[in-house]
C-alpha positions as CSV (number, residue, x, y, z in Angstrom):
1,X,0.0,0.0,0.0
2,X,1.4,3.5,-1.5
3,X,1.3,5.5,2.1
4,X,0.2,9.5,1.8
5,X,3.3,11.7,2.7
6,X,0.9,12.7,5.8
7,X,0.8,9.6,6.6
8,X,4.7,8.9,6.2
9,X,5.3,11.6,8.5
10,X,2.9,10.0,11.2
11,X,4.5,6.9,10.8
12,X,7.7,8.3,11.9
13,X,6.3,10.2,14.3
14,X,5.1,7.1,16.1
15,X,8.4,5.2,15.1
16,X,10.3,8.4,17.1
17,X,7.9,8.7,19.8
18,X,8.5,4.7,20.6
19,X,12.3,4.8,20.3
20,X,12.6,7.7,22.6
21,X,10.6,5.7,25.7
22,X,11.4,2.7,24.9
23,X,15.3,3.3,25.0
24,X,17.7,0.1,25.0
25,X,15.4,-1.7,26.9
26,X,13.0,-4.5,24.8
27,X,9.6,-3.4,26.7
28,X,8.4,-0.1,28.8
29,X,5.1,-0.1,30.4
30,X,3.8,3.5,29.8
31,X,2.5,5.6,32.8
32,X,-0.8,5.5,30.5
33,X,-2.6,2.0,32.1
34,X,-2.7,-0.4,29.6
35,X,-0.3,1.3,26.8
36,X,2.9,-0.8,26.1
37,X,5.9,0.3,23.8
38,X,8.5,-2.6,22.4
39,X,11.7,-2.1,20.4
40,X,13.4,-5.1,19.3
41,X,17.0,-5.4,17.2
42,X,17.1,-8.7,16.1
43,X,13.9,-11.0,14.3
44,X,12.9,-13.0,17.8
45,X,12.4,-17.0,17.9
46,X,8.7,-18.1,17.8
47,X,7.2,-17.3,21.4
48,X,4.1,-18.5,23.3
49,X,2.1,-16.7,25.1
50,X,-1.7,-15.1,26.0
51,X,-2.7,-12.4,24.1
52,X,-5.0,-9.9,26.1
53,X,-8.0,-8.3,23.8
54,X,-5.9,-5.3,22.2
55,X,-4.9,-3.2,19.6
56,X,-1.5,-3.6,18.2
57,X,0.6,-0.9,15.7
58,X,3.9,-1.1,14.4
59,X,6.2,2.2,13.3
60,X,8.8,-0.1,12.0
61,X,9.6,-4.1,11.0
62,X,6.7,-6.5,10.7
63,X,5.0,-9.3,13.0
64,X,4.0,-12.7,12.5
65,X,1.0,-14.5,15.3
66,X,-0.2,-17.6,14.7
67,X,-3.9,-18.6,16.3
68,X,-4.5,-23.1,15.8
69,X,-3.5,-23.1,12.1
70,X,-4.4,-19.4,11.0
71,X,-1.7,-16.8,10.3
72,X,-1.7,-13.1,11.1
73,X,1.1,-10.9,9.5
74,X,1.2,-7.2,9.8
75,X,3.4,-4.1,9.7
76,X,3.3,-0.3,9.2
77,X,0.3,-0.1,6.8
78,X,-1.4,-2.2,9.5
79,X,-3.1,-3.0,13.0
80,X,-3.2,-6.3,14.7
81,X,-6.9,-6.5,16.7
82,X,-7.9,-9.4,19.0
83,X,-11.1,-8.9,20.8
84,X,-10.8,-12.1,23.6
85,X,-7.7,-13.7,25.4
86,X,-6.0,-16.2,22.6
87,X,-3.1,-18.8,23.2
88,X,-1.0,-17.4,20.4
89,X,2.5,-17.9,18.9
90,X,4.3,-15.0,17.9
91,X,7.5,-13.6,16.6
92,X,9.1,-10.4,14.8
93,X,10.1,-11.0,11.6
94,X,12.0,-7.5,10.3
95,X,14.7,-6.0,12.8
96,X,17.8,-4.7,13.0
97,X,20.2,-2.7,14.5
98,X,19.8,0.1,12.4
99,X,15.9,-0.4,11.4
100,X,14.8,-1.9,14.8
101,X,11.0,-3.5,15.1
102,X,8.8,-0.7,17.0
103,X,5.6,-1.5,18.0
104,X,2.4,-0.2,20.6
105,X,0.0,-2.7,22.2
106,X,-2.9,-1.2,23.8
107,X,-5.6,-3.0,26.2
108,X,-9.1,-2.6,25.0
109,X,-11.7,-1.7,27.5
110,X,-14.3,-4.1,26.5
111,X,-17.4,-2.1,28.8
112,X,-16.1,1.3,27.4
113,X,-16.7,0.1,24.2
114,X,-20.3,-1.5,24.5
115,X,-20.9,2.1,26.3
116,X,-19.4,4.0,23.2
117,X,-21.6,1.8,21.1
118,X,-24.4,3.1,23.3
119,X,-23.5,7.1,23.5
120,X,-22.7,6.7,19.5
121,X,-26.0,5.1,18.8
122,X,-23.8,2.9,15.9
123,X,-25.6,-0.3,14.7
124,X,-24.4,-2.9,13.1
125,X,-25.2,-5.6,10.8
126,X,-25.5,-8.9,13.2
127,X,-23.7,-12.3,11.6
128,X,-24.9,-15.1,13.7
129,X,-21.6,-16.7,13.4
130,X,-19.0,-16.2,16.0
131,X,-15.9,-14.5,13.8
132,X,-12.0,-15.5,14.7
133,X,-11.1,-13.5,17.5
134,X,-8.0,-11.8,16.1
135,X,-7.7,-9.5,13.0
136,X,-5.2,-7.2,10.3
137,X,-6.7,-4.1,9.9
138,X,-5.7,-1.5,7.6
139,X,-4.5,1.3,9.5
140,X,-6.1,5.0,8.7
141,X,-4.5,8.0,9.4
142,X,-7.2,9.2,12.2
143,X,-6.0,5.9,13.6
144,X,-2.2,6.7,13.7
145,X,-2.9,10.3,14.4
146,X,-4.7,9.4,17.9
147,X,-2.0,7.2,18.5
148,X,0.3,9.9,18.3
149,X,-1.3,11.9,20.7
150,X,-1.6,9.4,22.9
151,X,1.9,8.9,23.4
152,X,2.6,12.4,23.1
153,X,0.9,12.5,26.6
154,X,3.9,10.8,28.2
155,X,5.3,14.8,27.8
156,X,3.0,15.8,30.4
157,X,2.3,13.2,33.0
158,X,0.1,15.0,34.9
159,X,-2.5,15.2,31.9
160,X,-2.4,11.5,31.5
161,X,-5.1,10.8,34.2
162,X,-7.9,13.6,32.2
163,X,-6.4,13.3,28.9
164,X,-5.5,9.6,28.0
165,X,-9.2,8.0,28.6
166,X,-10.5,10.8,25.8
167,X,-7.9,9.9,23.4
168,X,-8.5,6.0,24.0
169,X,-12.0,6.6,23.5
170,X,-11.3,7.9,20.1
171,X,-9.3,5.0,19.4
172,X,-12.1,2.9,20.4
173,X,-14.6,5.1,18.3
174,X,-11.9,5.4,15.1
175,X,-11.7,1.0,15.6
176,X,-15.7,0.4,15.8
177,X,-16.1,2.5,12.9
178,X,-13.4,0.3,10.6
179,X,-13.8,-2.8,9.0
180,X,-13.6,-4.2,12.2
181,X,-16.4,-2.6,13.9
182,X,-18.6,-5.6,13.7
183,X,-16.2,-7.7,15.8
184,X,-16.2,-5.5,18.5
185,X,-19.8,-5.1,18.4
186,X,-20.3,-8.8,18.3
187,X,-17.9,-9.7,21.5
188,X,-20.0,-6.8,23.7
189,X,-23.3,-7.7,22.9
190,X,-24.8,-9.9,25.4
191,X,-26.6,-12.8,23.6
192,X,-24.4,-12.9,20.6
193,X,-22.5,-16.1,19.7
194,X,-19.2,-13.8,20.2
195,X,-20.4,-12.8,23.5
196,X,-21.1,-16.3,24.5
197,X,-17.7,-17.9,23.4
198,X,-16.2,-15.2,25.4
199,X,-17.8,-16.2,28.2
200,X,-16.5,-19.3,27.5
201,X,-13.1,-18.5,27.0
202,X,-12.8,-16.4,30.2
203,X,-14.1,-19.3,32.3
204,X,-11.0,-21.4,30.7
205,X,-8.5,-18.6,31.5
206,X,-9.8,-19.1,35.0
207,X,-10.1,-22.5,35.5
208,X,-7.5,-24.2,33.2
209,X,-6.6,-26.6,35.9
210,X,-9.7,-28.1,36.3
211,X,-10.6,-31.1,34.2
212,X,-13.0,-29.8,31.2
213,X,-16.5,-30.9,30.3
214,X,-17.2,-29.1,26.6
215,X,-20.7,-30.5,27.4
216,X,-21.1,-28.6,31.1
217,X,-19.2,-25.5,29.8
218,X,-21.6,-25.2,26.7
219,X,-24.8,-25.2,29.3
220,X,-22.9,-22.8,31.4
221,X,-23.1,-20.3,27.8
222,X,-26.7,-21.2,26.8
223,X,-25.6,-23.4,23.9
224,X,-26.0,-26.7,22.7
225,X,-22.7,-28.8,22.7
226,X,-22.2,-28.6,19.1
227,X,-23.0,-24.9,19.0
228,X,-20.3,-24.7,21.2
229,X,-17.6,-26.3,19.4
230,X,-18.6,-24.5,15.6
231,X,-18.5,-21.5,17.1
232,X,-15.4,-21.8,19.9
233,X,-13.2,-23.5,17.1
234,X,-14.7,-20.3,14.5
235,X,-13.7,-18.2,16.9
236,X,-10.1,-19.6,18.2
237,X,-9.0,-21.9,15.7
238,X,-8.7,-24.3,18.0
239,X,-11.0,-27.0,19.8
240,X,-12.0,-25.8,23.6
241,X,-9.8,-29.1,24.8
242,X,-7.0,-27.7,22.3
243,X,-7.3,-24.3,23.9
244,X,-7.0,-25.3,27.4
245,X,-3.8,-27.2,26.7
246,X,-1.9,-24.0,25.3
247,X,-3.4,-22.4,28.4
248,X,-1.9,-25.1,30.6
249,X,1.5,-25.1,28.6
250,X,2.3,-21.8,28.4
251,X,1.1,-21.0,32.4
252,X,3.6,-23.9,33.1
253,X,6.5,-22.3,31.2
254,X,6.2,-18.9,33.6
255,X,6.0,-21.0,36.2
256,X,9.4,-22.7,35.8
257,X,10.5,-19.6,34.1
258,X,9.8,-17.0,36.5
259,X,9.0,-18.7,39.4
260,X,11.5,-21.5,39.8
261,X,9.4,-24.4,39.8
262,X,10.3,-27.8,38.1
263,X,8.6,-29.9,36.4
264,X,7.3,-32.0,38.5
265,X,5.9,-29.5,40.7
266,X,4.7,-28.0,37.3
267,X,2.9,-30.7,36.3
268,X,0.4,-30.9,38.7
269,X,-0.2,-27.1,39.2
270,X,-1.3,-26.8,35.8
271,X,-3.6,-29.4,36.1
272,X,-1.5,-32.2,34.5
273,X,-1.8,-36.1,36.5
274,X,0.9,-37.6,34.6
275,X,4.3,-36.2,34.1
276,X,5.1,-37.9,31.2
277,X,2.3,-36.6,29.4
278,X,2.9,-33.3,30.4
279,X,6.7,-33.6,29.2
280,X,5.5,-34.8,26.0
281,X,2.7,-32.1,25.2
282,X,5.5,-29.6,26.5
283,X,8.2,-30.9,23.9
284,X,5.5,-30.6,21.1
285,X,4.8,-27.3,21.5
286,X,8.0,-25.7,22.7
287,X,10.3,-28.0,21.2
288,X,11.9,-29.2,23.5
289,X,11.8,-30.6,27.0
290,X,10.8,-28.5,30.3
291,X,14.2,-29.0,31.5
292,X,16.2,-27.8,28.2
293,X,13.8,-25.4,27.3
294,X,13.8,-23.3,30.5
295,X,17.6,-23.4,30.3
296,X,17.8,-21.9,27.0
297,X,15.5,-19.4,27.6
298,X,17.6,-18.1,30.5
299,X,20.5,-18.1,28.7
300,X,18.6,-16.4,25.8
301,X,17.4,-13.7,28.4
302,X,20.7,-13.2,30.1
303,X,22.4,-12.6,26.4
304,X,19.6,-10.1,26.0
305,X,20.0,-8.2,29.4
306,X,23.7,-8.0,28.2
């Protein structure tokens, strides 16, 4: 896409405004709650993680997430959207020293949102089927311009508290008036399908450990069993059985990871009764075993604080 020379110039604006927070480090959490800036110099190994419901630019380099067997690339010319928490793997694909990947995640504020669509008095055309919970967008320049002043509030602290919550409500507003609109609408509005498989999904995020009944968590939505699974696997990619295991996984790799534990103590906080199964499933997604993958991810983050 052939980018306006406005819109060049907001680009890098955004790419400046990023570099100049963000520093050497690879992450800063903004004094705006919420709003977080990333610079990375080198393309990054496939990670695993949860992705929060967010917006996601980047002002320089490009991005690759994968959702089950779906995959998401974007860059400059576009916005990353996920509207419900979503195992994902993920990993930079452009950086360099010189060119290094800059990018902004922002939470969304799911209730702000269903009261924008209130105040707004938007409608919507209503699909009955539950979309994929994570999107590319083409960005617009109202888009990146509100960005920019969003950040530009990091100049004056003591505006953030007034200032930032009308600039994300443009945001919001600038996102449910996009192509993307109808998702958003969707995962607010009570009854929906999308509403419902978010339900759905929250319960798992809270209750991973516990063994899983697709046919008890359906009722608990209002849907029929196979309801459920169309919609959860239109939604995630994924089965709900399938989901919890990435949920499992990658909980038990910040475990070991951040909090010391091995793997047998792993195994059975994440809800795992055999260790040998949980080894296994561990080694086919991460590639490796608990043991040698933890390792190598220290080592990886202790090249990196160097």
């Amino acid at each position: 896409m052939d980018q306006t020379p406005s819109m060049t110039v907001a680009i890098a604006t955004l790419a400046q405004q990023i570099g100049k927070w963000v520093g050497k480090a690879n992450q800063f959490d903004t004094p705006i709650p919420g709003l977080r800036l990333s610079r990375w110099c080198a393309p990054t190994p496939p990670t695993s993680y949860t992705h929060n419901p967010s917006i996601c630019l980047i002002a320089q380099g490009k991005k690759r997430v994968i959702l089950g067997e779906e995959s998401f690339v974007y860059d400059a010319n576009h916005f990353l959207i996920s509207s419900v928490d979503l195992p994902i793997i993920a990993n930079i694909m452009e950086a360099t020293e010189s060119e290094p990947y800059l990018g902004v995640i922002m939470e969304l504020d799911l209730p702000e949102i269903s009261q924008l669509i209130v105040d707004s008095e938007l409608s919507f055309n209503h699909d009955k089927t539950a979309p994929i919970g994570i999107a590319v967008g083409e960005l617009s320049e109202p888009l990146l311009n509100a960005f920019n002043r969003l950040l530009g509030l990091l100049e004056d602290p003591c505006s953030i508290k007034v200032l930032a919550p009308v600039v994300k409500r443009e945001i919001f507003y600038r996102l449910l008036t996009s192509e993307q609109g109808v998702r958003l609408n969707q995962i607010v509005s009570a009854g929906s399908h999308s509403n419902q498989i978010a339900k759905a999904i929250g319960w798992l995020k809270n209750n991973f450990v516990k063994p899983l009944s697709v046919g008890d968590l359906a009722s608990y939505i209002g849907m029929s069993k196979s309801a459920f699974y169309t919609h959860f696997r239109s939604m995630t990619s994924m089965t709900p059985l399938q989901f919890q295991k990435k949920l499992r996984l990658n909980e038990a790799r910040r475990l070991m990871l951040t909090e010391n534990l091995d793997a047998m103590a792993t195994t059975f906080k994440v809800g795992y009764e055999s260790p040998s199964q949980f080894s296994r499933e561990y080694s086919r997604m991460f590639g490796a075993p608990p043991a040698t993958d933890i390792k190598a991810l220290r080592a990886g983050l202790g090249s990196s604080a160097a």
